[in-house]
One Martini backbone bead per residue (centre of mass of N, CA, C, O) as a GRO file, in nm:
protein
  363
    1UNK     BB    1  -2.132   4.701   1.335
    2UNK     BB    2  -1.988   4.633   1.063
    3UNK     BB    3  -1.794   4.816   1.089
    4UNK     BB    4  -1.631   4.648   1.320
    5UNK     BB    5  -1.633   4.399   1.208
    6UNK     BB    6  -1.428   4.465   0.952
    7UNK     BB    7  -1.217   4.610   1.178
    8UNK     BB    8  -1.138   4.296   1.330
    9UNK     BB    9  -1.102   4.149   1.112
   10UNK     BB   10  -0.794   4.294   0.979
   11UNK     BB   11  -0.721   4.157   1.296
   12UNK     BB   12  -0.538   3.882   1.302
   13UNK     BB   13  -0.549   3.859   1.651
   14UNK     BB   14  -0.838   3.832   1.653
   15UNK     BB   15  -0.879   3.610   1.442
   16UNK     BB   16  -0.783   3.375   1.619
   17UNK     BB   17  -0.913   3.437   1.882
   18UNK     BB   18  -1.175   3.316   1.727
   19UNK     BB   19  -1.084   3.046   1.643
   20UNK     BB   20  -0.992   2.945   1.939
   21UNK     BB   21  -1.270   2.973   2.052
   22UNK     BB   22  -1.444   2.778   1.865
   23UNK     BB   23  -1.253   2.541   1.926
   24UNK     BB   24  -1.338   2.488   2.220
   25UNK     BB   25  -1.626   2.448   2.148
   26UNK     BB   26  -1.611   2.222   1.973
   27UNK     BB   27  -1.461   2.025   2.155
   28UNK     BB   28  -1.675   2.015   2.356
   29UNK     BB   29  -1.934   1.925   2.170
   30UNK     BB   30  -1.810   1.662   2.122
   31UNK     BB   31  -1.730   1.557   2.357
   32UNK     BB   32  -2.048   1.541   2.464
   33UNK     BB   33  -2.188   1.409   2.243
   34UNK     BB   34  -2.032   1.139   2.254
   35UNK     BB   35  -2.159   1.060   2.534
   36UNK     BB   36  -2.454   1.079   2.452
   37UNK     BB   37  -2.439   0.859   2.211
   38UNK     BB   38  -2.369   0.629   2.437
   39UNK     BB   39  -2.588   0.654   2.605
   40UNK     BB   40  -2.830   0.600   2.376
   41UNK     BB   41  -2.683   0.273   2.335
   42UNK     BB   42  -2.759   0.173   2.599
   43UNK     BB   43  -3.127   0.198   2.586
   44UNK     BB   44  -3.244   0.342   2.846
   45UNK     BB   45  -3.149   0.664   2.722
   46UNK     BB   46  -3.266   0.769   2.459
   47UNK     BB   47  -3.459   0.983   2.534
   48UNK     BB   48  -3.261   1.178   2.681
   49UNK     BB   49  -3.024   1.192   2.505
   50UNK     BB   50  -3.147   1.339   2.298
   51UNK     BB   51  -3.232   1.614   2.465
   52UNK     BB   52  -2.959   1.672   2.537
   53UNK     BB   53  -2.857   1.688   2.270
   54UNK     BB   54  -2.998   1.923   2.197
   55UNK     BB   55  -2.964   2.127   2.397
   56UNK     BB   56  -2.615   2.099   2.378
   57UNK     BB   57  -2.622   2.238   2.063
   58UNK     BB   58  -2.754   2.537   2.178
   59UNK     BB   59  -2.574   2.562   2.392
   60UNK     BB   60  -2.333   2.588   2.182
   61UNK     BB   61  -2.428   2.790   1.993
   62UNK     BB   62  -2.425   3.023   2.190
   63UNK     BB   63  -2.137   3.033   2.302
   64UNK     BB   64  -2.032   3.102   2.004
   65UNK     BB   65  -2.125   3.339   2.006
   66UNK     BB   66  -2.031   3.509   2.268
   67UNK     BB   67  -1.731   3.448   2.181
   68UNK     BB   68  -1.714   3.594   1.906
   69UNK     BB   69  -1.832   3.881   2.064
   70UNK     BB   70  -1.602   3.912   2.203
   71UNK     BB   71  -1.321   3.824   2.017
   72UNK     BB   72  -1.411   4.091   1.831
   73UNK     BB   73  -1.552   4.323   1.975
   74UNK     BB   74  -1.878   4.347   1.993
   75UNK     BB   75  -1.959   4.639   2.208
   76UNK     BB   76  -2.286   4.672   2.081
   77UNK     BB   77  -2.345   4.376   2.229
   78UNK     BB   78  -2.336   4.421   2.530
   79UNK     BB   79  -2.470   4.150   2.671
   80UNK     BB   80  -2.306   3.947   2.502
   81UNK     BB   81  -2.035   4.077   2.561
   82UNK     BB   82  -2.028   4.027   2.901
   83UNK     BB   83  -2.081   3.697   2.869
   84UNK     BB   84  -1.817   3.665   2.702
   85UNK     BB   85  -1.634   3.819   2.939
   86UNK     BB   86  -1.692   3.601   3.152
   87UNK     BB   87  -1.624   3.286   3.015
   88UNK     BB   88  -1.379   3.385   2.959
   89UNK     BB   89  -1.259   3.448   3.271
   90UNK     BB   90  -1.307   3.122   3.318
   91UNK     BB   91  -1.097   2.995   3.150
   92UNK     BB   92  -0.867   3.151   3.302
   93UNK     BB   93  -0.863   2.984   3.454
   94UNK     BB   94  -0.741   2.654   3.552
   95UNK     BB   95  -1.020   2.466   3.478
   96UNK     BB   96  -1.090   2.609   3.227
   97UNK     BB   97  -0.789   2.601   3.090
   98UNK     BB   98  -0.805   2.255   3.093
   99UNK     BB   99  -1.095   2.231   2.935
  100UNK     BB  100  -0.973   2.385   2.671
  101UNK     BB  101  -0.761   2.201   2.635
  102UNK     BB  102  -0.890   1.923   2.611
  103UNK     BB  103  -1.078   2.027   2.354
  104UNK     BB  104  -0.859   2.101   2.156
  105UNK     BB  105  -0.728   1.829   2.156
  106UNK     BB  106  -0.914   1.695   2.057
  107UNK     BB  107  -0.979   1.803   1.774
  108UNK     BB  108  -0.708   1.772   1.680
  109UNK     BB  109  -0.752   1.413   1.705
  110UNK     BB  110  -0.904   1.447   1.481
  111UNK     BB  111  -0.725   1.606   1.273
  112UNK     BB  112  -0.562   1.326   1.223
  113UNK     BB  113  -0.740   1.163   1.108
  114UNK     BB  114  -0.808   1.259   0.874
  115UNK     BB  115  -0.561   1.313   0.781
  116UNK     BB  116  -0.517   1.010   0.736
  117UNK     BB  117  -0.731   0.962   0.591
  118UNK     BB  118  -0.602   1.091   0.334
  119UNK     BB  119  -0.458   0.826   0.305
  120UNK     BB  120  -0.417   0.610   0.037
  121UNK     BB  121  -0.474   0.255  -0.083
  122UNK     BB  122  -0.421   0.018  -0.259
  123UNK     BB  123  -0.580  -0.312  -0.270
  124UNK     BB  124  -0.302  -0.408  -0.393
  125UNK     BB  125  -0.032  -0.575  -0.284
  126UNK     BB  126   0.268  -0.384  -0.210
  127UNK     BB  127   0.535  -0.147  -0.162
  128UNK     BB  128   0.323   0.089  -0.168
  129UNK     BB  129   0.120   0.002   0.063
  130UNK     BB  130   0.308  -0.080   0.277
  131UNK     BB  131   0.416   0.228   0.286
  132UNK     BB  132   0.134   0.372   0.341
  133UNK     BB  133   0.097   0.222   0.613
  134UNK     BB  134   0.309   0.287   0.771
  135UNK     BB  135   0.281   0.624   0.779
  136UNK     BB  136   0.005   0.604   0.889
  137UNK     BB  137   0.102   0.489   1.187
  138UNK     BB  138   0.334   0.665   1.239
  139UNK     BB  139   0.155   0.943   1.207
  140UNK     BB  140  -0.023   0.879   1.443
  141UNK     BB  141   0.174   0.803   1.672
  142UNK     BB  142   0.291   1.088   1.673
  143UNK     BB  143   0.087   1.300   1.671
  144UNK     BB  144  -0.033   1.209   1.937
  145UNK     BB  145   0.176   1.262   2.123
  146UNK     BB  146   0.197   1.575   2.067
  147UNK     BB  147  -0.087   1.638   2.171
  148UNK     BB  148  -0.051   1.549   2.441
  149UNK     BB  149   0.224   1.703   2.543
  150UNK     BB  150   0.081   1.970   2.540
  151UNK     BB  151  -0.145   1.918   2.685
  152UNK     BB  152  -0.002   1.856   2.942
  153UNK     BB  153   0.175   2.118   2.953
  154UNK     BB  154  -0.081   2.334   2.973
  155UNK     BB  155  -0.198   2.222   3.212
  156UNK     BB  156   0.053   2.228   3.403
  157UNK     BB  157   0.024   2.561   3.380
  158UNK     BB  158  -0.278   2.607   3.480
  159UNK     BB  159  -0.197   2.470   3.758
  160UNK     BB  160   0.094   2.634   3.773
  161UNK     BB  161   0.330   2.493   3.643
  162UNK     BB  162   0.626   2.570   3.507
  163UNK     BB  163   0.818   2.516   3.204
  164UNK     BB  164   1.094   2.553   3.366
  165UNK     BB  165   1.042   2.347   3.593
  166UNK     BB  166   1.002   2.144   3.389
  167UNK     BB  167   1.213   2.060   3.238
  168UNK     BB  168   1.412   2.027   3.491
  169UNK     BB  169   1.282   1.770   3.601
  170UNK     BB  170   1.324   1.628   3.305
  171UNK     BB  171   1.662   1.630   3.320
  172UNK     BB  172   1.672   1.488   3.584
  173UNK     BB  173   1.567   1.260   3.503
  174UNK     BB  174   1.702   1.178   3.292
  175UNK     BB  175   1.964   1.133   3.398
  176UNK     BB  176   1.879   0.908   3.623
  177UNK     BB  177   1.761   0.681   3.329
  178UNK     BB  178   1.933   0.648   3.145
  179UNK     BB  179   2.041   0.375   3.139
  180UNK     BB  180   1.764   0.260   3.144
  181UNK     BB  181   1.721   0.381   2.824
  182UNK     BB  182   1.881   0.223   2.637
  183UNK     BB  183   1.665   0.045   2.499
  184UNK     BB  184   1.472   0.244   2.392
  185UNK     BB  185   1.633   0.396   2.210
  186UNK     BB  186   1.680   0.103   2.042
  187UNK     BB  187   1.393   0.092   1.960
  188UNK     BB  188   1.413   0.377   1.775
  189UNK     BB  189   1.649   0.324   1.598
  190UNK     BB  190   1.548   0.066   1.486
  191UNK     BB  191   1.279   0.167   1.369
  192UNK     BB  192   1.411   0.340   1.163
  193UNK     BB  193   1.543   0.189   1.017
  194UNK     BB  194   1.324   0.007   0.888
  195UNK     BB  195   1.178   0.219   0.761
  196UNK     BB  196   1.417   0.335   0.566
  197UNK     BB  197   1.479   0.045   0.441
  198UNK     BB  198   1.225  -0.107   0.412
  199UNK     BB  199   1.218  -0.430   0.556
  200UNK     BB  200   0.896  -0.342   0.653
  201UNK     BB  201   0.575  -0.384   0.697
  202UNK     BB  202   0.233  -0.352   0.665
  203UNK     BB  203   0.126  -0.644   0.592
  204UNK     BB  204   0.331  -0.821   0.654
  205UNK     BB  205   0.501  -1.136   0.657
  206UNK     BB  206   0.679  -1.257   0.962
  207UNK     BB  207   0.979  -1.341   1.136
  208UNK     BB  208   1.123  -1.324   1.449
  209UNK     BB  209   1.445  -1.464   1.486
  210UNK     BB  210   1.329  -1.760   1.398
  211UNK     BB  211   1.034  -1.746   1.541
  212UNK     BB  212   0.763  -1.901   1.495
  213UNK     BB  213   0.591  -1.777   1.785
  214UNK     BB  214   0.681  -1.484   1.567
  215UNK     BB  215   0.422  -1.520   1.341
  216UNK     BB  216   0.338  -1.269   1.098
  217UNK     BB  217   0.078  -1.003   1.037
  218UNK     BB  218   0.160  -0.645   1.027
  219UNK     BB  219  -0.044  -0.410   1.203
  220UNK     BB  220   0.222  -0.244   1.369
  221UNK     BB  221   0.429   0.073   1.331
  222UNK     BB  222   0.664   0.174   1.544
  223UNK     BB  223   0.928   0.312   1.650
  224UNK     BB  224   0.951   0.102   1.916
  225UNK     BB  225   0.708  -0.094   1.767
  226UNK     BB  226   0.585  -0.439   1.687
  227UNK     BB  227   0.236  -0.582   1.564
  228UNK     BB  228   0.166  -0.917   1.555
  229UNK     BB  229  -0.046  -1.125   1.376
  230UNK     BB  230  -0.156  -1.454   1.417
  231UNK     BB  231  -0.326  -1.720   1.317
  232UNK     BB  232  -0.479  -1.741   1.631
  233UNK     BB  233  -0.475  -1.407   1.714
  234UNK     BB  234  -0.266  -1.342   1.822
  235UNK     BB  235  -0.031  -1.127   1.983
  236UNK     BB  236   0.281  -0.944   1.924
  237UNK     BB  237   0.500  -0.778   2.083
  238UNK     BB  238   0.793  -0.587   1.978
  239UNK     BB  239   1.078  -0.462   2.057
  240UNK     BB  240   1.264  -0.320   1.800
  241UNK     BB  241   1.563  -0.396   1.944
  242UNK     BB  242   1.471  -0.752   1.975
  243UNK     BB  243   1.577  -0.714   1.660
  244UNK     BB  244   1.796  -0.954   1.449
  245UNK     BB  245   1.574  -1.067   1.289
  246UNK     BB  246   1.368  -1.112   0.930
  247UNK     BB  247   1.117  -1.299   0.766
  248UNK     BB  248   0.990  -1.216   0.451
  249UNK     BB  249   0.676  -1.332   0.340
  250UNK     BB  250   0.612  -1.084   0.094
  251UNK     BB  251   0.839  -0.973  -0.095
  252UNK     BB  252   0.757  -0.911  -0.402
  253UNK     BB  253   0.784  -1.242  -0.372
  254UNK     BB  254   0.694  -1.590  -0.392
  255UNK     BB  255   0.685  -1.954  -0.279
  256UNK     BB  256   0.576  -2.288  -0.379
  257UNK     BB  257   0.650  -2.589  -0.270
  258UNK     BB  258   0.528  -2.856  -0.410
  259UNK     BB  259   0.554  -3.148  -0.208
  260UNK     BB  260   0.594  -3.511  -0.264
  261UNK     BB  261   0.528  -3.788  -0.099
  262UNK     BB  262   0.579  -4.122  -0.267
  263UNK     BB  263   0.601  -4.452  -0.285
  264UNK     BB  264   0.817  -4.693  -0.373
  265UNK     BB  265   0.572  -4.844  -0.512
  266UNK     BB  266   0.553  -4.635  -0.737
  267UNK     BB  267   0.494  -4.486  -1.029
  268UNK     BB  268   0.707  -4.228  -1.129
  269UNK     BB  269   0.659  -4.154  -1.429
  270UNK     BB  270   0.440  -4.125  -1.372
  271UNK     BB  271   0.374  -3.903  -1.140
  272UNK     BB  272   0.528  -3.702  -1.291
  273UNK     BB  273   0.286  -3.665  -1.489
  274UNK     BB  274   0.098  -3.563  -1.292
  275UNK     BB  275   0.239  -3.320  -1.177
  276UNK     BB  276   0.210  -3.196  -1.488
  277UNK     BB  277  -0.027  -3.153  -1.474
  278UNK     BB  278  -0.134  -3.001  -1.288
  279UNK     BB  279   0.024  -2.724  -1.259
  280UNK     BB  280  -0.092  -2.691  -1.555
  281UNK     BB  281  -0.372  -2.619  -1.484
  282UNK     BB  282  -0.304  -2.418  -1.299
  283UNK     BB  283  -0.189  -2.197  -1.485
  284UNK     BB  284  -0.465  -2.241  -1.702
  285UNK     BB  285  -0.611  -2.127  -1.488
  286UNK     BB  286  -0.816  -1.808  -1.412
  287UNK     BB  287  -0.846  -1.826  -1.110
  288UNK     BB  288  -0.494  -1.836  -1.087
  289UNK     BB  289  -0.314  -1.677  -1.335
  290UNK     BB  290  -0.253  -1.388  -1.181
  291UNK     BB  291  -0.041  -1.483  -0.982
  292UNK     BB  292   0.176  -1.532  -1.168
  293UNK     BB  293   0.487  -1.504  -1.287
  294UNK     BB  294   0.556  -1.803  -1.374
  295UNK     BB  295   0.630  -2.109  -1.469
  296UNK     BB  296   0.634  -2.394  -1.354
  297UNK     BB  297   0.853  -2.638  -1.194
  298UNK     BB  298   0.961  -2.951  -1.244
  299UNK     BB  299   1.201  -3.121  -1.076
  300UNK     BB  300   1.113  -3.391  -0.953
  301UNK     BB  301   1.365  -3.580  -0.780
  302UNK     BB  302   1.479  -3.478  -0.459
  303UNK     BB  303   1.417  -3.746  -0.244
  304UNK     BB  304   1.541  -4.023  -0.054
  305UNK     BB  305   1.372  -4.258   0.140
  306UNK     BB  306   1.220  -4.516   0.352
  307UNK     BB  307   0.924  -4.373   0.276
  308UNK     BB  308   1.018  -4.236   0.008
  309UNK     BB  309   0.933  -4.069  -0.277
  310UNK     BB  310   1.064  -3.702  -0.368
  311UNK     BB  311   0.846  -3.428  -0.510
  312UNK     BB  312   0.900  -3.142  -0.717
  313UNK     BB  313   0.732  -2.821  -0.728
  314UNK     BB  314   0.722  -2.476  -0.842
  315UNK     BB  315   0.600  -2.145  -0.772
  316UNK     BB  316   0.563  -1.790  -0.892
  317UNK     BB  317   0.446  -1.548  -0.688
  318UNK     BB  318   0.263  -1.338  -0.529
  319UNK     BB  319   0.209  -1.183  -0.309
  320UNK     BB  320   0.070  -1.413  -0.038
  321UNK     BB  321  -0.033  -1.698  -0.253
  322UNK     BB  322   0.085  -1.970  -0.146
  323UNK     BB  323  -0.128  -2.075   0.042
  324UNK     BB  324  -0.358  -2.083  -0.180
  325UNK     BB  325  -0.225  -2.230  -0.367
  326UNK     BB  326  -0.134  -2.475  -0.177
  327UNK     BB  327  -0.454  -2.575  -0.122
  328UNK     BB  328  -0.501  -2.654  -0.421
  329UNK     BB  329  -0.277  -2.835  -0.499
  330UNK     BB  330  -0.350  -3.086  -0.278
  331UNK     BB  331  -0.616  -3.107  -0.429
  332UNK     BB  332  -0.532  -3.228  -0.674
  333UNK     BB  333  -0.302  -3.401  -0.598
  334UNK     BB  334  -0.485  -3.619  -0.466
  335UNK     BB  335  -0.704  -3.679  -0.697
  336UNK     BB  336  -0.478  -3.703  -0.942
  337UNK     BB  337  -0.348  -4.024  -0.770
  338UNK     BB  338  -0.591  -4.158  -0.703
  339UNK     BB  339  -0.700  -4.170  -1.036
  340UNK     BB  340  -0.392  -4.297  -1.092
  341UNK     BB  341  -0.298  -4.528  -0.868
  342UNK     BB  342  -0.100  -4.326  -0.660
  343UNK     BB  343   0.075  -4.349  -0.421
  344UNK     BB  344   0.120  -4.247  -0.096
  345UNK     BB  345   0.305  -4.226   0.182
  346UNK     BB  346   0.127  -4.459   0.391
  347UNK     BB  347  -0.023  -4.599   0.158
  348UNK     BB  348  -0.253  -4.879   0.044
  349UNK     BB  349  -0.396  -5.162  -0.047
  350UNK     BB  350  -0.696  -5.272  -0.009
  351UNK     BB  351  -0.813  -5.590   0.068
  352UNK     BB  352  -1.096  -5.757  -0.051
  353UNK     BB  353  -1.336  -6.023   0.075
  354UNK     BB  354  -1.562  -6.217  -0.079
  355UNK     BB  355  -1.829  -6.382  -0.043
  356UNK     BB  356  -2.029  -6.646  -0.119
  357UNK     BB  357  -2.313  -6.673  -0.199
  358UNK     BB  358  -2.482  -6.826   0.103
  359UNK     BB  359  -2.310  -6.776   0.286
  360UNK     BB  360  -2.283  -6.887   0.623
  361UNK     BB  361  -2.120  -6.641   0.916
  362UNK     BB  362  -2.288  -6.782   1.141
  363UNK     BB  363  -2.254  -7.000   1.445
   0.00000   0.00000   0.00000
């Protein structure tokens, strides 16, 4: 038998037809095993789930067997050899063969997530992590549709459907449906252009059309739809076609443009002297001074108005970083203006009025 073995084994043919043979096993042992996971976790089937599932792995095992001495044809194991071609005889039935399908598909959907989960990105933001989450989404739903699209047309070829009849239907309807399809298209086109230009990527934060209520950071691009997730948790999909402008706040570098405005009875040049003082204790803070490009700038007097003056500081920082440096900065602001006595715009000073000692202020 060993001689037979090896000489089964020599031929490719023989050697293929093995290996796609365990593949069918194994994906169905994969997709029975997961079901009976899910069962185990509802709680009630504990026990019941375990058992079923040593029991499937049993006989997961014992088929990958037959079918290996089938499919290598080592018929001096002869009991083991009939079992196995009664096995495939039943594949090849038409819900075999679907059944085959299906189990070959998932193992694929598996070997897609490995396949992607082995692209990996460093964990500070920049425009390489961010082309490698694009396409790692990219290429997750591209080969998932390509799996989807062989395992239908296989399924409807077990099931009778000829693969020439069916791409005539499908050109037919193609024809039909051209026109209303011309969006689509567009989605496709414009999803393509933003890849190649790298114009956004996933993890990017954008504004879609100049429309506040489509901003946020990019969780997904195909080639078809972009999803961006908002601050407040919403989902926006916005077909690529539907995307005429992109206002990327994450690409390069960011900024923080940190406005203050102070009343018009405020001392103007102490104002400026704390806003420089903060800045500066800012950028030469430990743990803010890394996300810094640049040293910060102090504009000055940006605006007048019966309101109040407009003071600005600017700072270059790292993408992204602009929003937590803003929320540090107004708290700085606001302590070192309160502790210098200047008002900011909307603020007065409250007069306090103490009664003398022994004053009965009741009627």
């Amino acid at each position: 038998m060993l001689e037979q073995l090896q000489t089964q084994l020599a031929d490719p043919q023989r050697v293929m037809a093995f290996l796609v043979s365990l593949g069918v096993v194994l994906g169905a042992w994969l997709m029975v095993r997961l079901a009976l996971l899910a069962l185990e976790k509802a709680g009630n089937f504990v026990r019941t789930a375990r058992v079923l599932r040593l029991l499937w792995g049993i006989l997961a095992a014992y088929l990958a067997f037959i079918v290996a001495v089938y499919s290598l044809r080592l018929d001096l194991l002869e009991l083991f050899y009939s079992q196995g071609e009664a096995l495939s005889a039943w594949f090849s039935a038409s819900i075999g063969r679907s059944l085959a399908t299906v189990a070959l598909a998932y193992l694929a959907l598996l070997g897609v997530e490995v396949l992607v989960g082995r692209i990996v990105y460093g964990s500070e933001f920049n425009r390489r992590s961010v082309r490698t989450r694009t396409l790692k989404s990219i290429l997750r739903s591209s080969l998932r549709g390509v799996v989807f699209i062989l395992a239908g047309i296989q399924i409807l070829q077990a099931l009778g459907v000829e693969a020439t009849t069916l791409v005539a239907g499908v050109s037919i309807i193609g024809v039909a449906v051209s026109f209303g399809a011309q969006s689509l298209i567009r989605d496709f086109l414009n999803g393509f252009i933003i890849l190649l230009e790298d114009q956004y990527g996933v993890g990017d934060v954008i504004t879609v059309n100049g429309n506040p209520g489509l901003s946020g950071g990019v969780e997904r691009i195909t080639l078809r739809l972009t999803q961006i997730r908002a601050l407040d948790g919403s989902v926006h999909i916005v077909p690529n076609g539907q995307i005429t402008s992109v206002s990327v706040s994450s690409k390069g570098w960011s900024r923080l443009v940190g406005d203050v405005l102070v009343s018009n009875d405020a001392d103007i040049d102490k104002a400026l002297e704390t806003l420089k003082n903060v800045a500066e204790s800012l950028y030469a803070d430990p743990q803010w001074k890394d996300i810094f490009l640049e040293e910060p700038k102090l504009e000055g007097i940006v605006g007048l108005d019966p309101t109040g003056v407009k003071l600005r500081a600017m700072f270059k920082v790292q993408p992204k970083e602009q929003w937590a440096l803003g929320r540090e900065y107004n708290l700085r602001v606001k302590r070192e203006f309160r502790s210098a006595g200047i008002l900011l715009a909307g603020e007065s000073v409250k007069l306090v009025t103490l009664e003398p000692e022994g004053t009965d202020s009741g009627v």
